[in-house]
C-alpha positions in Angstrom: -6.8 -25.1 -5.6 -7.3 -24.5 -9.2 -7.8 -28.2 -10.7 -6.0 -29.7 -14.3 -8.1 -31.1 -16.4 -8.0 -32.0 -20.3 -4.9 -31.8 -22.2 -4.9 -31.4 -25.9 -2.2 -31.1 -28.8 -3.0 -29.3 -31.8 -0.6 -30.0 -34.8 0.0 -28.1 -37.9 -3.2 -28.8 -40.2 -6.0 -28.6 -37.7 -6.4 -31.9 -36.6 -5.9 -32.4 -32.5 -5.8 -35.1 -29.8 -7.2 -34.6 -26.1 -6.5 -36.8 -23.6 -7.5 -36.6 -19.6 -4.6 -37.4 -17.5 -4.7 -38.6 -14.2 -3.7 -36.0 -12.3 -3.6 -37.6 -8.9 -0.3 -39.4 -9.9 2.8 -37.3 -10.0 3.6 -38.5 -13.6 1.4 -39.7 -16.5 2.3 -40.8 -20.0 0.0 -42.2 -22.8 1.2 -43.1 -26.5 -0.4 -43.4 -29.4 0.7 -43.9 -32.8 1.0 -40.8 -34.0 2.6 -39.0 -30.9 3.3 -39.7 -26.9 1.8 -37.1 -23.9 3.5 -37.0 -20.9 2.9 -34.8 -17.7 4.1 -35.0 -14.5 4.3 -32.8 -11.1 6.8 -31.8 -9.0 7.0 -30.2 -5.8 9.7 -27.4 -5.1 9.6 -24.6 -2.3 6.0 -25.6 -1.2 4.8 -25.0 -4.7 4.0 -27.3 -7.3 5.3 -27.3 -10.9 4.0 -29.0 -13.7 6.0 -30.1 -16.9 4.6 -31.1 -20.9 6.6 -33.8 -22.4 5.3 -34.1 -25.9 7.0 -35.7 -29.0 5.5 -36.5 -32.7 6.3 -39.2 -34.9 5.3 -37.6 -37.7 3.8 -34.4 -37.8 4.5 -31.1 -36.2 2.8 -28.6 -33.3 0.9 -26.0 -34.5 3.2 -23.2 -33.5 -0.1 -20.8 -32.6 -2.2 -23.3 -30.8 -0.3 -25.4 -29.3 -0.5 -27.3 -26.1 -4.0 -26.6 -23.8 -4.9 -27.7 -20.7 -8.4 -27.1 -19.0 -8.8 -25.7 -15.7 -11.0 -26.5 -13.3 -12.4 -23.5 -10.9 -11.5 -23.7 -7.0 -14.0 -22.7 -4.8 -13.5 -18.9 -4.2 -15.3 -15.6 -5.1 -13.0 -14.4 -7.9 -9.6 -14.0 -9.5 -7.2 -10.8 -10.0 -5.4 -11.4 -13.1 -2.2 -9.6 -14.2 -2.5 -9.3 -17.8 -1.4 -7.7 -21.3 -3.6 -5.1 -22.4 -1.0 -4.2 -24.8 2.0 -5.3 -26.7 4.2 -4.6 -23.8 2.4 -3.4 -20.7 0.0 -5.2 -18.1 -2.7 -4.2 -16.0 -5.1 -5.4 -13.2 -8.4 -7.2 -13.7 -10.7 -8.8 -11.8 -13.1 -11.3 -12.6 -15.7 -13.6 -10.7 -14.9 -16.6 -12.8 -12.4 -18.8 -14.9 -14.3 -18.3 -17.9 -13.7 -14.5 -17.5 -10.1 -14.1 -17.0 -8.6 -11.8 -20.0 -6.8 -13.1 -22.4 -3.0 -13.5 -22.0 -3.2 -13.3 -18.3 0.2 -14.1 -17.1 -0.8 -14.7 -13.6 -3.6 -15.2 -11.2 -4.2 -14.5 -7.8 -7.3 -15.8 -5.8 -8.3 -16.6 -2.1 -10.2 -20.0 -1.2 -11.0 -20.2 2.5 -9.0 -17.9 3.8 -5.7 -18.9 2.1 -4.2 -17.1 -1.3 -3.5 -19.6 -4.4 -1.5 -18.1 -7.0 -1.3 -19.8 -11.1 2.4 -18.4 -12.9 2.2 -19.8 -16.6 6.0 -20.0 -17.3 7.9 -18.8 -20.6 10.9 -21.6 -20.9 13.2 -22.0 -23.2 10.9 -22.7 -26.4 7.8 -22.2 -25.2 5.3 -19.4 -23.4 2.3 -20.2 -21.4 -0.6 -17.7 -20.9 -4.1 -17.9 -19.1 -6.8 -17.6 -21.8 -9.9 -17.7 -19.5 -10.3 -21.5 -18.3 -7.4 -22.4 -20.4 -3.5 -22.2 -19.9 -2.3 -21.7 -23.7 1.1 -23.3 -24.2 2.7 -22.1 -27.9 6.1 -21.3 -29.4 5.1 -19.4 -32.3 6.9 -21.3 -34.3 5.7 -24.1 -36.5 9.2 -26.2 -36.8 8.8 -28.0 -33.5 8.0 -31.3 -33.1 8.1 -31.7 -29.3 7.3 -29.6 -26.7 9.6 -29.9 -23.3 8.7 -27.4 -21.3 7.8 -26.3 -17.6 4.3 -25.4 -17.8 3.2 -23.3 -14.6 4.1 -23.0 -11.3 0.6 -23.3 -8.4 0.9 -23.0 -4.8 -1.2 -21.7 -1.7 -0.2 -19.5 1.0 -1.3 -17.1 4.1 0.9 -14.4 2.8 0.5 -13.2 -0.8 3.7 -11.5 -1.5 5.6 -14.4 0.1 3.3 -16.8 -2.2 4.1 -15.0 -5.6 7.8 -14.6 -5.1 8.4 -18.0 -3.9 6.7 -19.4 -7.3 8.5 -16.8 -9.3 11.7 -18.0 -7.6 11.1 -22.3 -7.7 10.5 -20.8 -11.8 13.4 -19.7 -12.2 15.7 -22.0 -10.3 13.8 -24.9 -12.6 15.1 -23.3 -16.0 18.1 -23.8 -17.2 20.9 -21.0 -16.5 18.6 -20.6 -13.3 18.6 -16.6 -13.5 18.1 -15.1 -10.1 14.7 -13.3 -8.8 14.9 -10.0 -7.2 16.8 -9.9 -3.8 19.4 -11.4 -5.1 19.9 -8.9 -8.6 22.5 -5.9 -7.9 20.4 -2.7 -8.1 22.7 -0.4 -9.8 24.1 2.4 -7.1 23.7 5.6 -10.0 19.9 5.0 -9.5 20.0 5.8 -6.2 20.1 9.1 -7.0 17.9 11.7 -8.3 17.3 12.2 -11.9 15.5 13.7 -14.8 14.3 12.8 -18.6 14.3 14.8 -21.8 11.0 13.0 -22.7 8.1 15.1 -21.0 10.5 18.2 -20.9 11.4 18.4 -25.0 9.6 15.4 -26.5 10.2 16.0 -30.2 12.3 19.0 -29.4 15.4 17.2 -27.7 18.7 19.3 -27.9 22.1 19.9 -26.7 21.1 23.6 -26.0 17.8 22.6 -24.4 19.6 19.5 -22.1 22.4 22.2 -20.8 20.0 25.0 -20.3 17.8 22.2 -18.1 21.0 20.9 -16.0 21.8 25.5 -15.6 18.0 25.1 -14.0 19.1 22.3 -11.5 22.0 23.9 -10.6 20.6 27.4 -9.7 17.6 25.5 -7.7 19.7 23.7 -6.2 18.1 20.4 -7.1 20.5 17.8 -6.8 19.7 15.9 -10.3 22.9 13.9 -10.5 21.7 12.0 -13.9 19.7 12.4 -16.7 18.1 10.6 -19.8 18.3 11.7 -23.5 15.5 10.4 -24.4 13.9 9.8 -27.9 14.6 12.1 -30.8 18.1 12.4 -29.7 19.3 9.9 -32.6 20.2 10.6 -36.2 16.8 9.3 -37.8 17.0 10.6 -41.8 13.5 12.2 -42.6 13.1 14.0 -39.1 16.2 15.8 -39.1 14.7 18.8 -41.2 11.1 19.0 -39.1 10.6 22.4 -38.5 8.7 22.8 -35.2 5.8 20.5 -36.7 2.8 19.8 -34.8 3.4 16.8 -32.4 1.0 14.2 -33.7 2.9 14.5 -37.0 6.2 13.6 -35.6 4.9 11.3 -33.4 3.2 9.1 -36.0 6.4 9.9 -38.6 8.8 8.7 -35.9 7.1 4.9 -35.3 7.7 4.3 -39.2 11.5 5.6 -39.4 14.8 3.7 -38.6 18.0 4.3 -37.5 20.8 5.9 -39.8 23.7 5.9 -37.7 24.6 5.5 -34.2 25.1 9.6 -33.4 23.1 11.6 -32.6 21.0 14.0 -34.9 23.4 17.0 -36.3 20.5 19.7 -36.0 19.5 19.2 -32.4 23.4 17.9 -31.5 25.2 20.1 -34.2 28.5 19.2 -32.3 27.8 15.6 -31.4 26.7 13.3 -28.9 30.1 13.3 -27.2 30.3 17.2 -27.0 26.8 17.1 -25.1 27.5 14.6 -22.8 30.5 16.0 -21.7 29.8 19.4 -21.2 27.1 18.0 -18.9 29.0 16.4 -16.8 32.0 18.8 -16.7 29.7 22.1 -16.3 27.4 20.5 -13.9 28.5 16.8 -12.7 25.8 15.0 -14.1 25.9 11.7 -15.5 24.2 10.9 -18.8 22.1 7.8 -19.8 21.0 7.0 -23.3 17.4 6.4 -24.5 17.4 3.5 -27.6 15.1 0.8 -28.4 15.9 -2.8 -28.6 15.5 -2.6 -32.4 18.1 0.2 -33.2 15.3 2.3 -33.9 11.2 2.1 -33.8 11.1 0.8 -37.7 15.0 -1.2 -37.6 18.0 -0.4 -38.6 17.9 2.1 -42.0 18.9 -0.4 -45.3 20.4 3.5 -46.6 23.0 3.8 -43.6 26.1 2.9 -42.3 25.0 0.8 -39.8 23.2 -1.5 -42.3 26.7 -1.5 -44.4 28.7 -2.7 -41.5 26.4 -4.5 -39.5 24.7 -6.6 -42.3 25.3 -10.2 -40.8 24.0 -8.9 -37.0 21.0 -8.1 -38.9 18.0 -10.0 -39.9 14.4 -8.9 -41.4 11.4 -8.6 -39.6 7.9 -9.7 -40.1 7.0 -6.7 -42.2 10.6 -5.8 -43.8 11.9 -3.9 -41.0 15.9 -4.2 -41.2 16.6 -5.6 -37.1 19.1 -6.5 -34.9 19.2 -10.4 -35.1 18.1 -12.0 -31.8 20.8 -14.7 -32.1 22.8 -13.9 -29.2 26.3 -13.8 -30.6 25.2 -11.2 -33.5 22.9 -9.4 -31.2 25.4 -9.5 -29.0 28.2 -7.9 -31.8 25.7 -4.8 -32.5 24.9 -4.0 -29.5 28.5 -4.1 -28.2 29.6 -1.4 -30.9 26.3 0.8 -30.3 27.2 0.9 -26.5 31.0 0.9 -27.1 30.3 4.0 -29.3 28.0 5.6 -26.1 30.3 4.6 -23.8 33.1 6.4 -25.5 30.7 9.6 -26.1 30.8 9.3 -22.1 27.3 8.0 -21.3 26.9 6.4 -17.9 23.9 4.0 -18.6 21.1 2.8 -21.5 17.6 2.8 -21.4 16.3 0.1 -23.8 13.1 0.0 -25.2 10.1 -1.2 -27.4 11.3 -4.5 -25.5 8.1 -6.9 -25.8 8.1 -6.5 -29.6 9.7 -10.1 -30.1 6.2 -11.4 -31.7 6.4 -8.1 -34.1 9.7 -8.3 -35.2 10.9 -12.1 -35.3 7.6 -14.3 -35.9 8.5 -17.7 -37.0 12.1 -17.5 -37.0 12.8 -19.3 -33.7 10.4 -20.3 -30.5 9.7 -17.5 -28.7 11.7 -18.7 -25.2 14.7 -19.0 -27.5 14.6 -15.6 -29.1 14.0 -13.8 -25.7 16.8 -15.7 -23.9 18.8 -15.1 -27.1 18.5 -11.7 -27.5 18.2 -10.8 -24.0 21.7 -12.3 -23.5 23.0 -10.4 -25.7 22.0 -7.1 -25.1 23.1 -7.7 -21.1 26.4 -8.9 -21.8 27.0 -6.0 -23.9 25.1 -3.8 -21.0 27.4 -5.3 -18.8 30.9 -4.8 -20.2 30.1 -1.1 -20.8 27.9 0.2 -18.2 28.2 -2.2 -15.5 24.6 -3.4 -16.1 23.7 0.2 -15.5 20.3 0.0 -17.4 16.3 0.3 -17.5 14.7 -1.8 -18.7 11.4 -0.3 -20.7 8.3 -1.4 -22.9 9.1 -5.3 -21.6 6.3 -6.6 -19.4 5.8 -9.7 -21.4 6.3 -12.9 -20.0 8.9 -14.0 -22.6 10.9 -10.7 -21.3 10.1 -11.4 -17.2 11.5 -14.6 -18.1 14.7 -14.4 -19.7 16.8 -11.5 -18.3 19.9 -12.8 -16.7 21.2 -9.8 -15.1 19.4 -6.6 -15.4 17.7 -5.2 -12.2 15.4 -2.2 -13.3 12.3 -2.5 -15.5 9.7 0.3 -16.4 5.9 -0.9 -15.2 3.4 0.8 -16.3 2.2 3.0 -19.6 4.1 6.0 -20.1 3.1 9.0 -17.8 0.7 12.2 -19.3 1.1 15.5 -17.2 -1.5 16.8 -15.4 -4.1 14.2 -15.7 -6.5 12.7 -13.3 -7.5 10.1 -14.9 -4.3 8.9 -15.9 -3.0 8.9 -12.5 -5.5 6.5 -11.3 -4.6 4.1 -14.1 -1.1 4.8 -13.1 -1.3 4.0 -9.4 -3.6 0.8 -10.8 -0.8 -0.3 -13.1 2.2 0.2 -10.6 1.2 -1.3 -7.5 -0.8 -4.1 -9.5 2.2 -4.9 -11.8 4.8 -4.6 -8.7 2.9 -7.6 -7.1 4.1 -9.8 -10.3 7.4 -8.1 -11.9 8.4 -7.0 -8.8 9.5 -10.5 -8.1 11.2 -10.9 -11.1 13.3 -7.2 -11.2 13.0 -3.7 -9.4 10.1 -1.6 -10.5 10.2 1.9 -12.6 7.4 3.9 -11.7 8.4 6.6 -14.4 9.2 10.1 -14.9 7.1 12.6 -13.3 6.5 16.3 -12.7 6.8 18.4 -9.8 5.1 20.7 -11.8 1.6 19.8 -12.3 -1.7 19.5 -10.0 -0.9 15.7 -9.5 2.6 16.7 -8.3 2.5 15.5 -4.8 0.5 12.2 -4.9 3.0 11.4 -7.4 6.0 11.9 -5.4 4.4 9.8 -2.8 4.2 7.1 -5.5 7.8 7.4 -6.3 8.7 7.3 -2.2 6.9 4.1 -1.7 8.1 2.6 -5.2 11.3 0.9 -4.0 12.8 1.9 -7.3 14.5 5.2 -8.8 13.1 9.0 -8.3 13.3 10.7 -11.9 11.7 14.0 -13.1 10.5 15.4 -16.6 9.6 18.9 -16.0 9.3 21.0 -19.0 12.5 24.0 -18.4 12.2 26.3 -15.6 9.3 24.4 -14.5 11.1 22.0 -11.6 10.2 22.5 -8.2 12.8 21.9 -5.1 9.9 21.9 -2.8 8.2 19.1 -3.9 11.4 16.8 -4.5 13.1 17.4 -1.1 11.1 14.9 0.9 11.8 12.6 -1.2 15.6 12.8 -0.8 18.8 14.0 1.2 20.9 17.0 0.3 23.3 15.3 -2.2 20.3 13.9 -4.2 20.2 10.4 -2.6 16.7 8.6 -2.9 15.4 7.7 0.6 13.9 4.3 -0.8 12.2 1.9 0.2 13.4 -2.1 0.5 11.0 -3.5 -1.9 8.6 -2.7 -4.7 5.4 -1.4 -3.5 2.5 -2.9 -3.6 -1.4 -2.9 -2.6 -2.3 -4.3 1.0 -3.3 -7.9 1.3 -7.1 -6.3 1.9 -7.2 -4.5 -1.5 -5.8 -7.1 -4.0 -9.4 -9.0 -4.9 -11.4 -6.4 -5.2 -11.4 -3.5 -7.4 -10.7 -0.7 -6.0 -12.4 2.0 -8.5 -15.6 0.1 -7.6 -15.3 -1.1 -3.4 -16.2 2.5 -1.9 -12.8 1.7 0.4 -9.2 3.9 0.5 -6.8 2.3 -1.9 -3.9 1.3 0.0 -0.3 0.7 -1.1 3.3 -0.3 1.4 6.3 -1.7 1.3 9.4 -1.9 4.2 11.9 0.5 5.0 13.9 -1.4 8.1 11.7 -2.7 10.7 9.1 -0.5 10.2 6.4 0.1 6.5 5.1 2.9 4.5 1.5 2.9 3.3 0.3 5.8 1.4 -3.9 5.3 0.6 -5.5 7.4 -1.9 -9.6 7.8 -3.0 -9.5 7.0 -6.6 -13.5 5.5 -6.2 -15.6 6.0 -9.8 -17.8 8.9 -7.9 -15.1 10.8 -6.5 -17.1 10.7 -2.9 -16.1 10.1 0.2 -14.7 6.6 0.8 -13.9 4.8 4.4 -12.2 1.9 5.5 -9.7 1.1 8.0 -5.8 -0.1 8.5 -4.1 -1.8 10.7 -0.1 -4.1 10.6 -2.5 -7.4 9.8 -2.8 -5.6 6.3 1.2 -5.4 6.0 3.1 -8.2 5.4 5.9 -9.2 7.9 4.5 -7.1 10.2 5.2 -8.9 13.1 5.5 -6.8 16.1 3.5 -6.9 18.8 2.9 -2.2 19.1 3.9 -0.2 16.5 3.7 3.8 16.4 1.8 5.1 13.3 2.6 8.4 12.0 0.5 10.1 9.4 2.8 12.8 7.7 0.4 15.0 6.6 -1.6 15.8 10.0 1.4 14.8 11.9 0.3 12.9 13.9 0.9 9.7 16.1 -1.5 7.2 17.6 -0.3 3.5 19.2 -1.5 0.5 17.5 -1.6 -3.3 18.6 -0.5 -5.7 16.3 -4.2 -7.2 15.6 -5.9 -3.5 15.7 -7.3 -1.5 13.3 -8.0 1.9 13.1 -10.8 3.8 10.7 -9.6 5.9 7.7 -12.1 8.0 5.8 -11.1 10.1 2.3 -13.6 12.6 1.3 -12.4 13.0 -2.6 -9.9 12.1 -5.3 -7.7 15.1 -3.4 -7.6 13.4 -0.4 -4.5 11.3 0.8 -2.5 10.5 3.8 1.1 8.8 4.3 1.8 6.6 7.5 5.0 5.2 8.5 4.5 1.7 11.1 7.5 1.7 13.4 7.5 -1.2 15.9 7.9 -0.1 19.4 10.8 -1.4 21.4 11.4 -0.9 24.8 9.0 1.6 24.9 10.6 3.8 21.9 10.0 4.0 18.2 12.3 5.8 16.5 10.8 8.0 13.2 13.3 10.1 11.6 13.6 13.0 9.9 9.9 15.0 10.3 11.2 16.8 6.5 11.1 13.7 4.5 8.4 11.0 3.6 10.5 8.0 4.7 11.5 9.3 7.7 13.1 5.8 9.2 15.4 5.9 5.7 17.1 9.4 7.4 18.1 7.1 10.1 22.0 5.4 9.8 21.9 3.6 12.7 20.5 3.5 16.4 20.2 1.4 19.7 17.5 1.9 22.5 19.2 5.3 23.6 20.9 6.7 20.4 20.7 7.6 16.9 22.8 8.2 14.2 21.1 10.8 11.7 22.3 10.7 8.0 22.1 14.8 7.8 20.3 17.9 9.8 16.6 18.5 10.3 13.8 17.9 13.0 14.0 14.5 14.2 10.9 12.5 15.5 10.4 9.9 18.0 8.4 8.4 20.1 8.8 7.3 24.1 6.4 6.2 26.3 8.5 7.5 29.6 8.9 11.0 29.4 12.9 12.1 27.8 14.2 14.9 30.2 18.0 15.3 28.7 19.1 15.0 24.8 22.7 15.4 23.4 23.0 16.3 19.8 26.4 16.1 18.7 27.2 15.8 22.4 25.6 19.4 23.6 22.8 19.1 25.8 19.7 20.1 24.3 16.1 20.0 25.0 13.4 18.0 23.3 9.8 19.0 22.9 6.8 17.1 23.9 4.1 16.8 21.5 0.8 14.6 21.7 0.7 10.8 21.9 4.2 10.9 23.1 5.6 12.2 20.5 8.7 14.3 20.5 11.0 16.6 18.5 14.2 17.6 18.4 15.9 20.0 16.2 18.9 19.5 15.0 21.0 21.9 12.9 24.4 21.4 12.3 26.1 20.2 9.3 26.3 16.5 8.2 25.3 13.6 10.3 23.6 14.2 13.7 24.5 11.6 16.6 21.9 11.9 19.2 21.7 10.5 22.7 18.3 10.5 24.9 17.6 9.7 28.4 14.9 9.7 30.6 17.2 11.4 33.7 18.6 14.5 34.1 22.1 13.5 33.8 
């Protein structure tokens, strides 16, 4: 277990005061004339929490620096540390000691004889802890304090790492005040069970109305069953990049971060008729539903001091650190801007919001408030206005800080990694890094967005097998006339339904402490669908040469079964495992992927599903030890260990074929759901 040591207080001036509590007592004070320190420990869920109590007399807490305590190292071989590498994104790092964890780490995952420990600094109400090497960093950027209340971090040890993180995330949560809930128990929004598709990748600075109805005419004549879409940035009327005249793309991409928002429609050259007039031709011409793209600060650069909005939203508004004209994060005035922006979206006939540029709360409101306080603030805000128009319909984007993870009340959905770039190798291995890495913390906060994607380009399907294995929504950006049916379909039924999995994905318990660029081992990802688990392992070693390693259920959480059939999709096919076995699995280059679904074996049967799709066992309604209930046509795959001499499909008799392994098909071809029977007589 990672040990506490020192604790100091540094207050505004300079000067600071250490003091070594005991930390074998469950609470310890000491005063001194100038100020009192408090800890104390409690124990919650199997974890431990730890709490600061820390008033002045006199003087106040240096808003940067803060509170410190010193950690002490545990015995164990090294550390995975989720931290931010950027304003609002995290990434995966490992690193043999204390002393080398990355700054503003914002949580730490080791393994000490066998058994996982897991450190989650906590953002509260005022104040946001980080990892800063050996030292958790407690601060409120904000030098009017002169106490600091707060719930530290959360520590505990477990056998199962998933279980560990989410049950420290959870005891987190339920020890704040307004106790927001963790994952399971957030409503994931139905619309994002379906396919869709952003303007981003497809138009970037070239957004239209034409351009968005000429993509959904492609979807339509495909027959790809998009049923929403995103209009992403450069939709918005933005004064000084209305009149860009095909410019090249660096120019409007710099000249876009410095510009804010004019008004609250959209831009009159690439929407000459309006915002209203696009959305609902969209959905009248092609039944798609339409989301809207805006960041949390109106624009990039604020609100425009020129426009409308500034005239009749001046006291919603407040100025940032560098003049920028933004949304006020008091909750009430956030709350009254955000209300008429979505009112006025909702109106125009848009479905949803995605809201970025989220972990920009340090950029845009330094030393206005403590940081806990302007997150919870502003995040209440924007979600009661999210909710009263869109039915908390909503992605959340550009927010992996822990002041955002933190104080979201509602909202299911965030975005977890750096934006996706087409066709690029080395950006899908930082991808797959950042997704499965980031799922293991966030995804016990909110639902993961792995992001757009195109079908198009020579990463095409190991992306798709990202987005199958996600848990969260399925959404395209091919360029028009570029979308391809063939590589979406096993990812989906025929109405555009996601077959999804239960839970974020995330790496097996055997990859998460070393890194996987650098182990010469297949990098392995899973999550649940049902009883049975997905795992999708890719090569994404330095050298691009052949890597080996093996699998078996003791790498899958939950996986309790005693036999479980193992498909691989891409050979197709089937071998038996035992619940403690293992089985080798070589990768000869970066190319070089397979897919396996575990299905536990009952009574001699595993049922797999539909042979079409990735997540076969998702095709699957409902079944007992003799029937199944298919959710629509295709070639059904199971597995028996007695032979099966008489199928019904739809009650007609039928016959199934025999594969290897035991492994059977049965075609089935009628419309809508299948109902299948299967017996090993001949009656």
């Amino acid at each position: 277990m990672i040990g506490l040591g020192e604790v100091t207080v540094c207050v505004q001036g300079g000067r600071r005061f250490s003091f070594q509590p005991d930390w074998k007592e469950t609470a310890w004070e000491k005063k001194e004339d100038v100020l009192c320190v408090a800890v104390s420990r409690k124990k919650q869920n199997g974890v431990e929490a730890i709490f600061l109590d820390i008033s002045l007399d006199k003087e106040k807490i240096d808003g940067e620096e803060g509170v410190s305590i010193r950690l002490q190292e545990p015995e164990c071989d090294g550390f995975l540390a989720q931290y931010r590498h950027k304003e609002y994104w995290c990434s995966p790092s490992w690193a043999d000691s204390l002393e080398h964890v990355p700054g503003e780490t914002q949580a730490l995952l080791w393994k000490e004889h066998g058994t996982f420990g897991f450190f989650l600094p906590v953002c509260g109400e005022q104040y946001k802890a980080v990892l800063n090497g050996d030292q958790l960093c407690v601060s409120s950027w904000y030098d009017g304090l002169k106490s600091c209340n707060s719930l530290a971090c959360i520590i505990g040890m477990g056998e199962n790492p998933g279980e560990l993180i989410s049950r420290c995330v959870r005891t987190g949560l339920e020890l704040l005040p307004g106790s927001f809930p963790a994952r399971e128990q957030r409503r994931y929004p139905e619309l994002f069970n379906y396919l869709g598709w952003c303007s981003w990748d497809a138009f970037q600075i070239g957004v239209s109305e034409h351009g968005i109805l000429e993509k959904c005419k492609e979807f339509k004549e495909k027959d790809i069953p998009v049923r929403w879409v995103i209009l992403d940035d450069m939709w918005g009327a933005v004064r000084g990049l209305i009149d860009v005249n095909a410019p090249d793309y660096e120019t409007v991409l710099g000249a876009r971060h410095s510009m804010p928002l004019y008004s609250f429609e959209a831009d009159p050259v690439r929407f000459p008729y309006g915002l209203e007039h696009c959305i609902r031709l969209v959905k009248k011409r092609y039944g798609i539903e339409t989301g809207i793209w805006h960041p949390v600060s109106g624009y990039w650069s604020g609100i425009d001091r020129e426009g409308p909005l500034a005239d009749v939203y001046q006291d919603c508004m407040t100025e940032g650190e560098n003049g920028q004209l933004v949304p006020d994060y008091k909750w009430e005035k956030a709350f009254r801007f955000f209300d008429n922006y979505h009112q006025f979206l909702q109106d125009c006939g848009a479905a949803f919001v995605k809201i970025d540029n989220q972990s920009t709360i340090r950029r845009f409101y330094a030393g206005k408030a403590p940081v806990g306080e302007i997150a919870r603030q502003i995040h209440k805000g924007i979600e009661a206005s999210v909710g009263i128009h869109f039915d908390n319909r909503m992605i959340n984007c550009m927010g992996m800080a822990s002041e955002n993870l933190w104080s979201r009340p509602v909202s299911a959905l965030s975005r977890c990694s750096d934006d996706f770039l087409p066709d690029d190798r080395e950006w899908f291995t930082k991808h797959l890094l950042q997704c499965s890495y980031n799922s293991l913390i966030q995804g016990a906060f909110l639902w993961c967005d792995w992001d757009m994607w195109w079908t198009s380009d020579g990463q095409a399907v190991k992306n798709s097998l990202l987005r199958a294995i996600s848990g969260g929504p399925v959404y395209i950006s091919d360029r028009l006339w570029e979308s391809k049916r063939e590589i979406l379909m096993p990812l989906l039924l025929q109405d555009g339904r996601i077959l999804r999995c239960d839970r974020p994905a995330v790496p097996t318990r055997d990859c998460l402490m070393e890194n996987p660029e650098e182990s010469g081992k297949p990098f392995k990802i899973f999550s649940s669908c049902g009883e049975g688990f997905a795992v999708a392992a890719f090569n994404i070693g330095n050298s691009n040469k052949p890597v080996c390693g093996s699998i078996g259920p003791v790498d899958l959480e939950d996986a309790l079964e005693d036999c479980y059939a193992v498909y691989e999709h891409f050979t197709q096919t089937l071998r038996i495992v035992k619940k403690a076995e293992r089985f080798s699995l070589s990768l000869k280059n970066a190319d070089d992927f397979r897919f396996f679904l575990f299905l536990p074996v009952k009574e001699g049967r595993a049922w797999i599903g539909l042979k079409e799709k990735y997540l076969s066992p998702c095709t699957i309604e409902e079944y007992d030890v003799s029937h199944v209930l298919l959710k629509e046509s295709g070639s059904f795959l199971f597995y028996s260990q007695e032979e099966v001499r008489t199928v019904w499909v739809n009650g007609k008799r039928t016959s199934a074929i025999r594969e290897e392994n035991g492994l059977y098909v049965i075609y089935c071809d009628g419309m809508g759901k299948q109902w299948i029977t299967i017996s090993k007589s001949e009656r």
